[in-house]
N, C-alpha and C positions, 0 to 999 in steps of 0.2 A: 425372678426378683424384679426385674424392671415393668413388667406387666403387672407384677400386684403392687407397686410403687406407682404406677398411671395410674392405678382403679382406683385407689386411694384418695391417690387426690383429686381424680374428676367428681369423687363423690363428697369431700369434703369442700370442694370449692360450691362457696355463697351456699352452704350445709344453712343454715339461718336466716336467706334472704327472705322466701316468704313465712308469711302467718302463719300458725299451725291451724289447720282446714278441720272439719267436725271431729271425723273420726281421730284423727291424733291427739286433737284433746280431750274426746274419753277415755284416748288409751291413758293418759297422762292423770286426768281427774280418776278414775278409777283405780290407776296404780298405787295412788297417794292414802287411799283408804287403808284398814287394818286389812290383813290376809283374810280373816274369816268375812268380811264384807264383801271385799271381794269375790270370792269362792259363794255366797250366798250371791250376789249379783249376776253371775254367771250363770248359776245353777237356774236361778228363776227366771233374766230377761235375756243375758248377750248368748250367742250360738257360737262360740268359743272356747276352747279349753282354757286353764287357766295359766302353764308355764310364763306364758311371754309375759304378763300381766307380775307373777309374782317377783321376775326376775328386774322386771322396770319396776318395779319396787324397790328393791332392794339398790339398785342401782340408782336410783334417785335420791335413797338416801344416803349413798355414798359421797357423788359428784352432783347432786342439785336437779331443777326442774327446768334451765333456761333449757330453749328452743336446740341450740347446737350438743347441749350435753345432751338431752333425752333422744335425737334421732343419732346419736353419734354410734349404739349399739346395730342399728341397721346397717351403718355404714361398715362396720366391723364383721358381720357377718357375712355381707355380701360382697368385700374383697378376700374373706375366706375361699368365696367360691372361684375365684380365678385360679389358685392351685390343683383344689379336689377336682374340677374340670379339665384340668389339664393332666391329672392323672388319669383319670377316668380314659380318655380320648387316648396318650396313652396305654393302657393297657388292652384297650377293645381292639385299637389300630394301630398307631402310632406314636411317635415323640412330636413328629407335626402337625397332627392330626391333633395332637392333642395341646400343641402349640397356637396353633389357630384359632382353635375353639374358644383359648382361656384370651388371646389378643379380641376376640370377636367379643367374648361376654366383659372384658374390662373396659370398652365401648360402649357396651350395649344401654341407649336411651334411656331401655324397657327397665332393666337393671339398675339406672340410676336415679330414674323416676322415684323407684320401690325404697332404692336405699336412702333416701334424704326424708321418708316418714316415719314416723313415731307407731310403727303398724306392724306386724311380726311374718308376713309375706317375705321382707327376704332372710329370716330364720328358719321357717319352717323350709325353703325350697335350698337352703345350705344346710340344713341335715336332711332331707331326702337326697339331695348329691352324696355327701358323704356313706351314708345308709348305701347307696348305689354301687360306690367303688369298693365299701365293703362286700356287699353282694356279690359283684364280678370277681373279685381277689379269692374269697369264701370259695368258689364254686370252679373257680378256675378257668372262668370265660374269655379270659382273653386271649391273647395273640401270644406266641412264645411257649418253651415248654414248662413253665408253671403250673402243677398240677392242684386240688383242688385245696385251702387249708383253712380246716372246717374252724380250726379254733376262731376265727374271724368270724363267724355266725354269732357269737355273744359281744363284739363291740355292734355289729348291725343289728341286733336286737334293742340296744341300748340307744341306737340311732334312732331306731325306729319309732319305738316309745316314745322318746322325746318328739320327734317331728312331730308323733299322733297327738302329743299334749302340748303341743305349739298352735296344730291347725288343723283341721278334721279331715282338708282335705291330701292332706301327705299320703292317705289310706288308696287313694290314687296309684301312687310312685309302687308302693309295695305290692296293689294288686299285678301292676307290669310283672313285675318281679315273680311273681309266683305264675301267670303264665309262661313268661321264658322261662321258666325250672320246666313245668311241662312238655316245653318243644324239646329243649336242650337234656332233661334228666331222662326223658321217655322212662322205659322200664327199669332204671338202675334204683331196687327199692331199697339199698343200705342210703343210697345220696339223698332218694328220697326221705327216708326217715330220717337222716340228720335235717334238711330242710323243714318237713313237718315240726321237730322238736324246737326250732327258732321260733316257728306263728306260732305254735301251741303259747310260747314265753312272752311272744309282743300281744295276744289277747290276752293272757292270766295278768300281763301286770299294765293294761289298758280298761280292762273288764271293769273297775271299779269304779273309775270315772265317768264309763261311757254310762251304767248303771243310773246313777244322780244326773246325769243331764241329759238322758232321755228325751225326758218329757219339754226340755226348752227347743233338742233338736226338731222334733218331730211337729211341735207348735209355732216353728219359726216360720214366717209368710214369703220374706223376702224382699231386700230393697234394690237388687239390682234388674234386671233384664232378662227375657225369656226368647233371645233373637234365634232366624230358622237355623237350620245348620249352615246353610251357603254365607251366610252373612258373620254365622257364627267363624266359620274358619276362615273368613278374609278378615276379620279382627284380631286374628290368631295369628294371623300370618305377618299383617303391619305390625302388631303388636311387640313379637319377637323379634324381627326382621327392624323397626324403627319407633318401635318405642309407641308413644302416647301422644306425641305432639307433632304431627303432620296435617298440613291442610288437609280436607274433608276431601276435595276433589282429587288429588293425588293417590287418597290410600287403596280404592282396586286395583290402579297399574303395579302402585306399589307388590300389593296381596298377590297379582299373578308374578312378578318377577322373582318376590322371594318363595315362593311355592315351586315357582322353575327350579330355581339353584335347589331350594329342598329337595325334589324328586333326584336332581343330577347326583344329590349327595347320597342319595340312598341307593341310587345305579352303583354308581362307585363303588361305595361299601358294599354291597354285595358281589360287586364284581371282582374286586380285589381279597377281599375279608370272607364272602362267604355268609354262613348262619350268623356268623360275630352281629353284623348288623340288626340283629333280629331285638336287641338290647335297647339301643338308641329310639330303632323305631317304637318298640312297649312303651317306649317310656317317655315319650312324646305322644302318639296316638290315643293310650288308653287314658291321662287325665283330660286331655281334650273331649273325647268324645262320653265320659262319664259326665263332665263338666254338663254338658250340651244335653245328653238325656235328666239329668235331674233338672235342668231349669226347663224342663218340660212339664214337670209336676207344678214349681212355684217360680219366682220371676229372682233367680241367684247369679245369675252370669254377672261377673265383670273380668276384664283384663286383668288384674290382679290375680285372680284366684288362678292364674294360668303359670306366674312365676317359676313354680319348683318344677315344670316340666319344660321352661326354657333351656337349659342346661343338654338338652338332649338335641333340640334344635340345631345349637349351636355346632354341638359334635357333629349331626350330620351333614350340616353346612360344612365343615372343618374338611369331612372324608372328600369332598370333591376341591374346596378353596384352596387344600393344603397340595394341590397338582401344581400349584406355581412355584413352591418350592422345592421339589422333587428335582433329580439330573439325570433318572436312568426314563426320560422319553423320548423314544430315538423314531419312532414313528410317526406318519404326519396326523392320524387319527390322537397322538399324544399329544401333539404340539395346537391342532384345535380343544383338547382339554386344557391345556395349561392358557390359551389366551380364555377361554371362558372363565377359569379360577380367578384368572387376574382382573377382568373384569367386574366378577361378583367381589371381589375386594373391594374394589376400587368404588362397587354399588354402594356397599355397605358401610365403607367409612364415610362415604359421600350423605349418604343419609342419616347415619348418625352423627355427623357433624350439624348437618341442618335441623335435626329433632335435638339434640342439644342445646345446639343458639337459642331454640324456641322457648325451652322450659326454665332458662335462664332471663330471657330480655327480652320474650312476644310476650304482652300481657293479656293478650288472646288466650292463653294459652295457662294463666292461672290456676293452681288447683283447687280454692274455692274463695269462699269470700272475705276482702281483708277486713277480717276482723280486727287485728291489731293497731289500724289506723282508725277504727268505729271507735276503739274502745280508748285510746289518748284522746280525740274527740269528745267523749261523753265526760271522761274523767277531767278535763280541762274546761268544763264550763259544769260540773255538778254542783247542785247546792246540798246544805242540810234540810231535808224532809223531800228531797226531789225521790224517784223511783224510774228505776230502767224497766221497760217493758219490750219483752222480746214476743213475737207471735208463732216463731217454733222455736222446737228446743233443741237448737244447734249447740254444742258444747265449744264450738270456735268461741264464743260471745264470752260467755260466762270464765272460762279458760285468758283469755285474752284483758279482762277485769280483774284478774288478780293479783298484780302488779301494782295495780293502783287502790286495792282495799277496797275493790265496789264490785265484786260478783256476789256479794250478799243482799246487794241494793236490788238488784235482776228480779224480775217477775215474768214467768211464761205464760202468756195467755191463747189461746187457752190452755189452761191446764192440765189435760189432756187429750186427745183427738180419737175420732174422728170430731170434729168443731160440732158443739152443739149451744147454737147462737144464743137460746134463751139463757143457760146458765153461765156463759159468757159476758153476754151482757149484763147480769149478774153482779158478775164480780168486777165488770170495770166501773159501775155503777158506784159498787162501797169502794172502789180506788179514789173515784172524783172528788169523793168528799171527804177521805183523807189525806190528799195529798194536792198539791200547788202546782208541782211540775212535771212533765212525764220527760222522759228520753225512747224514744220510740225506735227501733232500727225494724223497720217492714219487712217482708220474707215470705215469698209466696210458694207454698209447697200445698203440693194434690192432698197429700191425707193429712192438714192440720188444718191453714187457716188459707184457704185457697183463692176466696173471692175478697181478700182484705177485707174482711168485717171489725178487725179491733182496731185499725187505722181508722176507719170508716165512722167508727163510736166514738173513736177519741177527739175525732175532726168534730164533733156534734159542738 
């Protein structure tokens, strides 16, 4: 209880202080539409399922659209996940094991980064956990003599689903899963056919969705990154290990030392647990390195999409860190594991306190642009016939204008990209001569208005 009483409030504290950055105000502009707007928005532009969308729907019409209500479901879901990880951890291994894990993730930077956006990353990665512990329970993976109870296949079907209709990539968590039934079920074909019967139930009532938004999956290009693998899993590594906000110079040493503790964690658990460990690592491994070959095809990587296989990290960090609280190590090979556990503690609060500080009061360290100060700015000196003219189409702007009555006033030019200057020019041309005053906020991005040409025309 006192562990999800910290998560709580490290994730509710200054919940509000910055701007909502692009993407959380399309989640928030888009929620605001009717359902079938939505669900056709989806279908034909966003590469998204629709749950988290219909659900900040409905929620917004409950409790309203300011900044603290609308991220406050993130918050909510992701001190869910201090329990379900703490069960999970123990059930695989331990009560400390699993004690650990849930003090490590109610810390965790990376974790609170995720829970103070209006973004559905840490929904989708608190029902792939839950899905998880239902799986291990279901199947009887854990530690103890608990045998396997299959009824629990239909709440993890139900987990499932939902994750899948949260975020495409939960499909991640589940494949782990259905490898370990492999290692673990080998030729037992009655466990097999109860397992078969649960995916037969998560594609029949998946199938219909993925059906209609095909053709957005498969047409989407990509806004994030396409980094090698080496670079990929040292992102992976700070990422889980300290969050988003560390100096640039810092994060290799960072990536090797929690990559150290990670391997010790997996010594561990296998050396104490056995096959048990075999859970933790699927389920950390396989979204990583899925992650890493599809942004091989298109440029999809970011830190984000790694969330719902943090949980797993955590736990295997736990099987070794949780050596400092143990009493039965009576040998001196024990007692250099317990000062290593206590050290990587002592790493990890150390660094998440400092990735903390950061995302709170380094303004380095901002997560996009304040809009919400542009937009009291524009609104506190607008006239009647004036016009805001933005040059890409960040939905911070527009989002951050509605407060004040003037995100109707907003003009995107160009209108839409790749920029094609003559009819660009175009249209700022019949602007000049209907209007008196512009409001301009500049923004230079590769696939729109890159070399400021509508700054450039408007300066004319």
């Amino acid at each position: 209880m006192l562990l999800v009483l910290l998560a709580l409030a490290l994730r509710l504290f200054r919940l509000d202080l910055q701007g909502m950055r692009g993407d959380e105000s399309y989640s928030v502009l888009l929620a605001l539409r009717p359902l079938s707007a939505i669900t056709s928005e989806l279908i034909a532009k966003d590469p998204h399922p629709p749950v988290y969308y219909y659900a900040l729907h409905y929620w917004m019409q409950i409790a309203g659209e300011r900044e603290f209500v609308v991220r406050f479901p993130s918050v909510l879901f992701d001190v869910l996940a201090v329990p379900l990880v703490y069960s999970l951890g123990r059930s695989l291994f331990s009560r400390t094991v699993g004690l650990t894990a849930a003090g490590i993730l109610a810390v965790s930077p990376f974790h609170l980064w995720n829970a103070q956006e209006v973004r559905m990353y840490t929904v989708a990665a608190t029902l792939g956990l839950a899905a998880t512990v239902m799986f291990v329970r279901a199947l009887g993976l854990g530690i103890g003599p608990a045998g396997p109870r299959w009824r629990l296949l239909v709440p993890y079907t139900v987990l499932s689903v939902l994750g899948l209709y949260v975020h495409y990539y939960v499909v991640f968590i589940l494949l782990s899963h259905n490898l370990a039934v492999l290692v673990r079920l080998g030729r037992n074909l009655p466990a097999l056919g109860r397992w078969l019967l649960a995916q037969v139930g998560v594609i029949v009532l998946y199938l219909p969705w993925l059906v209609v938004a095909l053709s957005v999956i498969e047409g989407y290009s990509g806004t994030g990154e396409s980094p090698g693998f080496v670079a990929l899993v040292e992102r992976s590594l700070v990422a889980f290990g300290a969050g988003l906000t560390m100096e640039t110079g810092l994060r290799p040493w960072l990536a090797v030392g929690f990559g150290l503790v990670l391997l010790a964690g997996v010594w561990r658990g296998a050396a104490r647990w056995g096959i048990t460990v075999l859970v933790p690592v699927l389920y950390l491994a396989v979204p990583v390195l899925a992650i890493f070959l599809a942004s091989r095809e298109r440029p999809i990587f970011s830190e984000r999409y790694l969330l719902p296989a943090a949980p797993a990290y955590f736990i295997l960090v736990g099987c070794v860190a949780s050596a400092a609280f143990e009493r039965t190590l009576p040998r001196v090979r024990d007692y250099a594991l317990r000062g290593f556990a206590l050290f990587a503690l002592v790493a990890i609060a150390a660094t998440s306190s400092v990735s903390t500080y950061n995302l709170h009061f380094n303004e380095a360290f901002a997560k996009g642009s304040d809009w919400r100060s542009a937009a009291a700015y524009v609104a506190s000196g607008f006239q009647d016939g004036d016009v805001i003219v933005l040059n890409y189409p960040d939905p911070g702007f527009p989002y951050s204008l509605r407060p004040y009555n003037r995100d109707k006033d907003l003009i995107v030019l160009p209108s839409s990209g790749p920029m094609d200057e003559y009819k660009t020019g175009g249209e700022i041309d019949d602007l000049l001569r209907t209007h008196r005053r512009f409001w301009l906020t500049p923004t230079r991005a590769g696939n729109w208005d890159h070399n400021g040409f509508v700054e450039g025309r408007l300066d004319r």
